[in-house]
C-alpha positions as CSV (number, residue, x, y, z in Angstrom):
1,X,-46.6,-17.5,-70.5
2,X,-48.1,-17.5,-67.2
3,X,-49.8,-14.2,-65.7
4,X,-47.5,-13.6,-63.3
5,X,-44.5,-14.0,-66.0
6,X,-46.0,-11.2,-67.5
7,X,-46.6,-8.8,-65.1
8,X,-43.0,-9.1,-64.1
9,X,-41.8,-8.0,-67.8
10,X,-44.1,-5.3,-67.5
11,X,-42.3,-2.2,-67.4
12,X,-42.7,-0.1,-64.4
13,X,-44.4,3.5,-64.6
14,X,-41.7,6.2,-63.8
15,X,-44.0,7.2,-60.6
16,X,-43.2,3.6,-59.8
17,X,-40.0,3.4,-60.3
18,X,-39.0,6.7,-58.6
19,X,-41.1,5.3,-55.7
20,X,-38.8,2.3,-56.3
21,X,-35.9,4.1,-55.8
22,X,-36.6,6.9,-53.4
23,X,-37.8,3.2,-50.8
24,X,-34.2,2.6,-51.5
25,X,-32.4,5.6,-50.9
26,X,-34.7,5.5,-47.4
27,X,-33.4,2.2,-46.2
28,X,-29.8,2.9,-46.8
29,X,-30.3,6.2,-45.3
30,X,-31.3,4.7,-42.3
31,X,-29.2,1.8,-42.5
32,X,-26.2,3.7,-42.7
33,X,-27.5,5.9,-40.1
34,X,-27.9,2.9,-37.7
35,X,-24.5,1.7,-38.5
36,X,-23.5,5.8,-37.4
37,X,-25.1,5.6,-34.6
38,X,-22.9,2.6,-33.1
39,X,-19.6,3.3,-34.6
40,X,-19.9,7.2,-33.9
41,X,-17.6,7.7,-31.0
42,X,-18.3,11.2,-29.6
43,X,-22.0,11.3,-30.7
44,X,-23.8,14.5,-30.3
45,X,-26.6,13.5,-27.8
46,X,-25.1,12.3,-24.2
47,X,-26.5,9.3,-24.0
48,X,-24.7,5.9,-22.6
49,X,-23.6,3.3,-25.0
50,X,-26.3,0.6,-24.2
51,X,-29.0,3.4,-25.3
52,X,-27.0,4.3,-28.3
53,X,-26.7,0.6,-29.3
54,X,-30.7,0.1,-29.0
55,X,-31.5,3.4,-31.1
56,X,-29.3,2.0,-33.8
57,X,-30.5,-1.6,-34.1
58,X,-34.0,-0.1,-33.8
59,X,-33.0,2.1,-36.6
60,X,-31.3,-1.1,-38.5
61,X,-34.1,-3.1,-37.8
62,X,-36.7,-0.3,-39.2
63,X,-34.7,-0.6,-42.4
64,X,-34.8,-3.4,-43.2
65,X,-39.0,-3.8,-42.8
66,X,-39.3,-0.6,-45.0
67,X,-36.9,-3.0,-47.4
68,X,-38.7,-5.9,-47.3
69,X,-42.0,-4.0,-47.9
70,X,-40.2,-2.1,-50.9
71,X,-40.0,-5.4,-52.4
72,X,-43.6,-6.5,-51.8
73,X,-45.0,-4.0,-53.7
């Protein structure tokens, strides 16, 4: 068994793993959020659709690097 195959059946600390899952919670927060944003038809803040579409793939986008991070570490 190989270092690396040990570290992964290493079990994670529970300030790890609430870390874990808090990362998570953020990235469908503002995943969902994004999707929100574009499907949201009399949103709250007058601003024209082509504004309202960049916010939410900027949001999407933002998710998915805070995801892809999460899974890094």
């Amino acid at each position: 068994m190989s270092f690396s195959e040990q570290e992964q059946n290493k079990q994670k600390s529970p300030a790890k793993r609430f870390l874990f899952i808090l990362g998570l919670g953020m990235f469908a927060l503002y995943f969902a959020l994004g999707v929100a944003i574009i499907f949201w038809k009399d949103f709250p803040i007058d601003l024209s659709f082509g504004y309202r579409l960049a916010f939410a793939i900027l949001l999407i986008v933002y998710s998915f690097i805070r995801f892809v991070r999460l899974l890094r570490s």
